[in-house]
ChimeraX commands (.cxc) that place a marker at each C-alpha (Angstrom):
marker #1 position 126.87,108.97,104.35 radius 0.5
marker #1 position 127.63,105.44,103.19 radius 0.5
marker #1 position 129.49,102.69,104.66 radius 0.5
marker #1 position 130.77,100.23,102.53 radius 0.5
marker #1 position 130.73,97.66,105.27 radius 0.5
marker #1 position 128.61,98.29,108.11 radius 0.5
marker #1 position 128.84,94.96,109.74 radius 0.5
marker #1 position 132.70,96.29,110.55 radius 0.5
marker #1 position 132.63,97.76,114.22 radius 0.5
marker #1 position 134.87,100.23,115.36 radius 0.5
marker #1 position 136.48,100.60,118.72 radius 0.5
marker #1 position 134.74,102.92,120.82 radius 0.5
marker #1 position 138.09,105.02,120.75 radius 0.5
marker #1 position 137.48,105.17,117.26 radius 0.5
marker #1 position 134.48,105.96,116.96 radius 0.5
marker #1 position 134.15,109.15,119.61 radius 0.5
marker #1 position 137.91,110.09,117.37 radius 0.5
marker #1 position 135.26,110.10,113.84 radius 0.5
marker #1 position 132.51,112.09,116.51 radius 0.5
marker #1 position 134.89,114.28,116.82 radius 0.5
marker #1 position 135.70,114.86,113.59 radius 0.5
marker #1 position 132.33,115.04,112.45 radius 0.5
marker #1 position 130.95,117.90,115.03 radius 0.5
marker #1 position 134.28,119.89,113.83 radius 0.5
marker #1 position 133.44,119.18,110.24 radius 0.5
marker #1 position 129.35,120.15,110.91 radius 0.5
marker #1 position 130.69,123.28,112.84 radius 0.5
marker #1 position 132.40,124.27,110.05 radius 0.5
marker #1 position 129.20,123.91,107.52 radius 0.5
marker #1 position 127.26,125.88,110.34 radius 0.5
marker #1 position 129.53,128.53,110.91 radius 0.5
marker #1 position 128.56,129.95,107.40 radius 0.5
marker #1 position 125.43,129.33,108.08 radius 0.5
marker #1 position 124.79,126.75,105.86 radius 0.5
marker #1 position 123.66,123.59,108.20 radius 0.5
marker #1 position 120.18,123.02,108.22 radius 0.5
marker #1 position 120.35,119.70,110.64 radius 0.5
marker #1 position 121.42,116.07,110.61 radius 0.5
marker #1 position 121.76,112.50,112.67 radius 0.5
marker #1 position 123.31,109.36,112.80 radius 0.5
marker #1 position 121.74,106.08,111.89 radius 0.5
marker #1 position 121.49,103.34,114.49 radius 0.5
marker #1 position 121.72,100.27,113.56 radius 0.5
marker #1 position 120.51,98.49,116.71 radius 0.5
marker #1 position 116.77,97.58,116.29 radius 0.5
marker #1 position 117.05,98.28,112.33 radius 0.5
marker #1 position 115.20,96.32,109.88 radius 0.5
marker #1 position 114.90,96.03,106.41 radius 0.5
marker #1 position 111.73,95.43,104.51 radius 0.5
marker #1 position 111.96,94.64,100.89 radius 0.5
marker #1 position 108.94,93.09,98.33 radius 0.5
marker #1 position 110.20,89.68,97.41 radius 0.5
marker #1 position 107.91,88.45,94.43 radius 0.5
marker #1 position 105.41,91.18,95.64 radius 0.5
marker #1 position 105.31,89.59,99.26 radius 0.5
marker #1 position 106.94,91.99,102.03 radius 0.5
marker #1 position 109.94,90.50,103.86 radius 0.5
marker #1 position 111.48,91.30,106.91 radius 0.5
marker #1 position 115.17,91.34,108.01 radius 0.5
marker #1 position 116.78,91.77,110.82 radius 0.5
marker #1 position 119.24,94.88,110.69 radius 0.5
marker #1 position 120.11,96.79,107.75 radius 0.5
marker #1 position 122.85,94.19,106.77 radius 0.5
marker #1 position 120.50,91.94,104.55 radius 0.5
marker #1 position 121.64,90.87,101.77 radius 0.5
marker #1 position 124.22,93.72,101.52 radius 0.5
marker #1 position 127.69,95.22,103.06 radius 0.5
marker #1 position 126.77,98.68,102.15 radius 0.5
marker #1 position 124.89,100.64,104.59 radius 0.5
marker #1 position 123.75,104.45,105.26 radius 0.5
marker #1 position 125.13,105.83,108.54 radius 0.5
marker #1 position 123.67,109.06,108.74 radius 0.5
marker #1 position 122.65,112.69,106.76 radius 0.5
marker #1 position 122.89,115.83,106.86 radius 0.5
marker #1 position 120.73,118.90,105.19 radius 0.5
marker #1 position 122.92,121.85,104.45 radius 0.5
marker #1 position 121.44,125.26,102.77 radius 0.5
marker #1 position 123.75,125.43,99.49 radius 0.5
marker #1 position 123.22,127.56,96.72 radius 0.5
marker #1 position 124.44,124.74,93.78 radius 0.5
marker #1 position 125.03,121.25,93.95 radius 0.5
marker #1 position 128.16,121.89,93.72 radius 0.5
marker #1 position 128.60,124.07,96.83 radius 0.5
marker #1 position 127.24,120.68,98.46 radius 0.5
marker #1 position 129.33,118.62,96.66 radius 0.5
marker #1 position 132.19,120.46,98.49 radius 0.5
marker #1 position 131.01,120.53,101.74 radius 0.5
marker #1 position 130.99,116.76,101.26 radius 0.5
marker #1 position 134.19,116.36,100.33 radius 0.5
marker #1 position 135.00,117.44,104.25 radius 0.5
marker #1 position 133.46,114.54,105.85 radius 0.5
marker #1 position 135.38,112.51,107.89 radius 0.5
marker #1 position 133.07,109.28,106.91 radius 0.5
marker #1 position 135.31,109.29,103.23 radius 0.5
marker #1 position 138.41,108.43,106.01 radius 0.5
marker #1 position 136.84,104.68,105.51 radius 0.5
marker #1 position 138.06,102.94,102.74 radius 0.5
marker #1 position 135.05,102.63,100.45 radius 0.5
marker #1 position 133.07,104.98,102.02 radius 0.5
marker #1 position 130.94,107.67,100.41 radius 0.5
marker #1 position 129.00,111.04,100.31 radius 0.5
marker #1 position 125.61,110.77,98.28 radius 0.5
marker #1 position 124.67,114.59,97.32 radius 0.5
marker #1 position 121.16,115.38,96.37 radius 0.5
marker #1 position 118.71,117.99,96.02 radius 0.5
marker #1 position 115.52,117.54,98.70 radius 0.5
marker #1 position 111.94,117.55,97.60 radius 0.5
marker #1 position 109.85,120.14,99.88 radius 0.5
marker #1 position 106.58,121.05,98.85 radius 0.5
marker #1 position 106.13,119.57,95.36 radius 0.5
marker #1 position 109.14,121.07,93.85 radius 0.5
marker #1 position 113.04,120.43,94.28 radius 0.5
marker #1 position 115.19,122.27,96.61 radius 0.5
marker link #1:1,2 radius 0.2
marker link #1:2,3 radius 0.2
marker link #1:3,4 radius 0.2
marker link #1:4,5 radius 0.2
marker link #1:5,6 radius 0.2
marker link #1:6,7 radius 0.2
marker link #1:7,8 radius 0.2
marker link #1:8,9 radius 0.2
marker link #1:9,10 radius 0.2
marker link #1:10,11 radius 0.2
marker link #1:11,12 radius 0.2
marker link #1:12,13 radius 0.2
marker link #1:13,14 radius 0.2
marker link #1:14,15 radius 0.2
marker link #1:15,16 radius 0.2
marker link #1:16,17 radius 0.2
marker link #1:17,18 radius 0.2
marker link #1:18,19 radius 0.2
marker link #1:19,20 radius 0.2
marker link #1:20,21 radius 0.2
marker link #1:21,22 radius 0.2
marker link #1:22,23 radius 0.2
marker link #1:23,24 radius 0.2
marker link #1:24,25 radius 0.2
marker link #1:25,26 radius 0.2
marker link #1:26,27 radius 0.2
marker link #1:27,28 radius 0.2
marker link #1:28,29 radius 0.2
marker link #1:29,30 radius 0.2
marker link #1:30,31 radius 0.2
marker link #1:31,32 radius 0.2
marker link #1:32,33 radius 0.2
marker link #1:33,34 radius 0.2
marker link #1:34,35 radius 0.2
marker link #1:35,36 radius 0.2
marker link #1:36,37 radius 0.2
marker link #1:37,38 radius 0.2
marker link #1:38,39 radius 0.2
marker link #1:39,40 radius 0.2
marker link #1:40,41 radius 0.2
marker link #1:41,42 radius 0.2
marker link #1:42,43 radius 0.2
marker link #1:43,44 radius 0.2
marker link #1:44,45 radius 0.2
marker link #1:45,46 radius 0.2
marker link #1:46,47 radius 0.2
marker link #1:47,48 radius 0.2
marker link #1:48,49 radius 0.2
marker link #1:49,50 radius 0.2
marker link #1:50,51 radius 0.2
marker link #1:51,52 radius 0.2
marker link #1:52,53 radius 0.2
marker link #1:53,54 radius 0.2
marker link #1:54,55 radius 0.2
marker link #1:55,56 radius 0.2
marker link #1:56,57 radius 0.2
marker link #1:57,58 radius 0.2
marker link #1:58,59 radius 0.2
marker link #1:59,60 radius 0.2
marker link #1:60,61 radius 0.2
marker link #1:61,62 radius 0.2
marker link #1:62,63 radius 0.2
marker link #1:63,64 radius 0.2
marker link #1:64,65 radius 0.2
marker link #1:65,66 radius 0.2
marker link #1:66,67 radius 0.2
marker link #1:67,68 radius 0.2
marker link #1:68,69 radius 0.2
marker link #1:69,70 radius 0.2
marker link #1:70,71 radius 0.2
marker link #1:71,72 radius 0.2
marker link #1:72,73 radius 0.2
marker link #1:73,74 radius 0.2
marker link #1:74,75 radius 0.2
marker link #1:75,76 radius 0.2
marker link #1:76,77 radius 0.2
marker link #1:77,78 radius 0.2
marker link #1:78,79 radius 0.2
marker link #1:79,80 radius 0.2
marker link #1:80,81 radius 0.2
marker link #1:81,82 radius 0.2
marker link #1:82,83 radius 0.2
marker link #1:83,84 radius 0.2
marker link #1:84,85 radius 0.2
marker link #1:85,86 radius 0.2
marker link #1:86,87 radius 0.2
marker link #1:87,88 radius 0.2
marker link #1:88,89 radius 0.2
marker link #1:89,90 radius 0.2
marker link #1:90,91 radius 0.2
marker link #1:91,92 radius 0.2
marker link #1:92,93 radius 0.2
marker link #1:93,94 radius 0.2
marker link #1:94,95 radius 0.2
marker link #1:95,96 radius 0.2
marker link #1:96,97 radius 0.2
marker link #1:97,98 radius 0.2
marker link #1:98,99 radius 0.2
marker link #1:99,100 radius 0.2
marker link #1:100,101 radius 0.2
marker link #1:101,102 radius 0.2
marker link #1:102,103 radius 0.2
marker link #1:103,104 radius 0.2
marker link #1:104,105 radius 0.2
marker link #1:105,106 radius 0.2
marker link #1:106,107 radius 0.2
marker link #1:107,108 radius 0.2
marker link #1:108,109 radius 0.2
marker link #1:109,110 radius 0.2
marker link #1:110,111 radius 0.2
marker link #1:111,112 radius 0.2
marker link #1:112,113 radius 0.2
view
């Protein structure tokens, strides 16, 4: 789940509105039986560690250099891509203007799943 601008906070009405949202939308997923687990992403405490010129730096927070930030995951058991691709298209994150689902297949084990 990406935010396109993290440093944006909501109001804590807001935000337990989107919790909501998003333990109806999960129940949904997990209700077939497809919801494998998930979590939010704090951002209190975060850093960001990138090689500069092949020297580690440290930030404070994951709002470096950028507005974009990753709020959280999910894993779901889906039989295509495209069966995830759909279950992302339920998330209340794409509410946020900007905001988007990344889908992807996992690694587990030395092959793709």
């Amino acid at each position: 789940m990406r935010h396109e601008d993290g440093a944006k906070v909501a109001s804590p009405e807001q935000i337990q509105q989107w919790m909501k949202q998003t333990m109806e939308w999960i129940d949904g997923i997990a209700a077939k039986n497809k919801f494998v687990s998930g979590t939010g992403l704090l951002f209190d405490g975060a850093r960001v560690v990138v090689t500069t010129h092949a020297k580690p730096v440290v930030t404070n927070g994951p709002f470096g250099d950028i507005k974009e930030t990753i709020g959280g995951f999910i894993v779901v058991k889906a039989d295509s891509v495209e069966e995830a691709v759909e279950f992302a298209k339920g998330c209340p994150v794409l509410q946020g203007e900007g905001n988007s689902m990344e889908v992807r297949r996992i690694a587990h084990n030395g092959g793709a799943h």
